[in-house]
C-alpha positions in Angstrom: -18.1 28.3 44.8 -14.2 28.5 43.8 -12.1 25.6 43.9 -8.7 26.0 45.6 -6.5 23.5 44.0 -3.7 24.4 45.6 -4.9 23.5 49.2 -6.9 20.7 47.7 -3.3 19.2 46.5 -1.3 20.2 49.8 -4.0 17.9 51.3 -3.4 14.8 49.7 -1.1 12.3 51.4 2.0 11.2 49.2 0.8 7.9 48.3 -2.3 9.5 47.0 0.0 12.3 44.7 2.4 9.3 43.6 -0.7 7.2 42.3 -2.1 11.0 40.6 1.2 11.1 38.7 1.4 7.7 37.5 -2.0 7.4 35.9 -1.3 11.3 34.5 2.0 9.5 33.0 -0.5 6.4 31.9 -2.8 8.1 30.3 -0.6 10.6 28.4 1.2 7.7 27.1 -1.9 5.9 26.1 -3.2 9.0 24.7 0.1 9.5 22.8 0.6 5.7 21.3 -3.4 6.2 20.3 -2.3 9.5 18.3 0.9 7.4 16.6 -1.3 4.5 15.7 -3.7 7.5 14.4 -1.1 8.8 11.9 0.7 6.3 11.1 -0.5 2.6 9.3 2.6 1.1 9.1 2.1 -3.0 9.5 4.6 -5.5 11.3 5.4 -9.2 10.2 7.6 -11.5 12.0 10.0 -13.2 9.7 7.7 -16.3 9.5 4.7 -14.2 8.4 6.8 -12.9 6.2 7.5 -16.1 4.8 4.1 -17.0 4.7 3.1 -13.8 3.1 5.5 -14.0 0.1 4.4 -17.5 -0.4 0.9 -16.4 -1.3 0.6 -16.9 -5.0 -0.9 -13.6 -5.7 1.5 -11.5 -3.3 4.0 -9.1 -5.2 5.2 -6.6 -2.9 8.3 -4.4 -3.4 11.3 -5.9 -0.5 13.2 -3.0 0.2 16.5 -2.8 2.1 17.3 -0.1 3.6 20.9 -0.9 4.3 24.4 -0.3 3.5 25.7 -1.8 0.7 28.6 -4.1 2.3 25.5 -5.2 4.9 23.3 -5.7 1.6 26.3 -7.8 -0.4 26.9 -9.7 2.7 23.3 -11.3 3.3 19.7 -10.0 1.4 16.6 -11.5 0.5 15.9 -13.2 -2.5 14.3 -10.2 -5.0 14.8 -7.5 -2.8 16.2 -4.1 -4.0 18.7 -1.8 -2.1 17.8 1.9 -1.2 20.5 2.6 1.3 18.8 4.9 4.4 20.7 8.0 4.2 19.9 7.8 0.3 15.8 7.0 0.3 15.1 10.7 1.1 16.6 11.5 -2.2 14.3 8.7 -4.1 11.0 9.0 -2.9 10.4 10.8 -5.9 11.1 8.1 -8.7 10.4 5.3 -6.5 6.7 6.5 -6.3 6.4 7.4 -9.8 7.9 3.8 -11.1 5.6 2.0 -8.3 3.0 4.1 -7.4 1.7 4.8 -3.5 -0.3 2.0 -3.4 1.8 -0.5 -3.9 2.7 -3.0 -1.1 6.5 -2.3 0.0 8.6 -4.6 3.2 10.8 -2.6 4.6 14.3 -5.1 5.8 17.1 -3.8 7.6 19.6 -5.7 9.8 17.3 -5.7 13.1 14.1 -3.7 11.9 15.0 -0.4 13.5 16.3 1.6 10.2 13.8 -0.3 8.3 11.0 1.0 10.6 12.2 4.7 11.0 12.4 4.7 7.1 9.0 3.1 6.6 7.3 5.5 8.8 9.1 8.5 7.0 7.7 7.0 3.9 4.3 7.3 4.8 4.7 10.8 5.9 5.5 11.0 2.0 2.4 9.4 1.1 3.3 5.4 0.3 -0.2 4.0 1.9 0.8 0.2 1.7 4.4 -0.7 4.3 4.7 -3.1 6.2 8.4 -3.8 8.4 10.1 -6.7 8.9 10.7 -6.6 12.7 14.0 -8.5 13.6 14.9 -7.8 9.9 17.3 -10.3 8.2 19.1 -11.2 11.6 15.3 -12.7 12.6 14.9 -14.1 8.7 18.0 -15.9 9.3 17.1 -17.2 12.4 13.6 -18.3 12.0 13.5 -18.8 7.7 16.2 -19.4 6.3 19.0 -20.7 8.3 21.7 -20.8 5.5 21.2 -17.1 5.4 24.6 -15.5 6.8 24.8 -13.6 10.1 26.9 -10.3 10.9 
């Protein structure tokens, strides 16, 4: 016995085809945030577990800003380095040989966009240990340290 889609779908009332659709465009998403969760590791802290996390005594990960250097001069956090974005491509290479690819690195940026686009570009270079700050410093400021100035 052969199946006729076509007819089969010519036969189904709109409501039915609208409710089709949306859990075709459910599932694909699903299927499609399982596959980026899949390939990439990438952690999130909040500014207060960021906080919490540096407190630990044993914690010594690398605080890496990822923005431009008037945004970095303005406001940074204590003992973080700058690697602006457009520049990190370029120094993969030496940061991974003076730190390794274990090594755990926070990725900072003004609102945790750049910082997250550049951490997940880092693990497709093989760092196995990032983690972003979401909100970045304008959520550090807000929640940590509110001293901290705000552009």
């Amino acid at each position: 016995m052969r199946l006729n889609l076509s007819a089969l779908l010519c036969s189904i009332d709109l409501a039915t085809k609208d409710l089709i659709e949306q859990s075709l465009l459910f599932l694909t998403g699903f299927f499609l945030g399982y596959l980026i969760r899949k390939l990439f590791t990438m952690r999130h802290f909040t500014a207060k577990q960021l906080h919490e996390h540096l407190a630990q005594p044993d914690t010594q990960p690398l605080l890496l800003d990822v923005r431009e250097q008037w945004e970095f001069d303005y406001c940074s956090l204590k003992d973080s380095i700058l690697i602006p974005m457009g520049q990190l491509p370029y120094e993969l290479e030496t940061l991974a040989a003076e730190i390794g690819l274990e090594r755990e690195i926070i990725m900072i940026c003004h609102h945790g966009i750049r910082s997250r686009q550049m951490g997940y570009y880092m693990e497709q270079a093989g760092f196995k240990n990032i983690t972003n700050l979401d909100g970045g410093v304008e959520q550090w400021a807000e929640d940590v340290d509110k001293t901290m100035k705000r552009y």
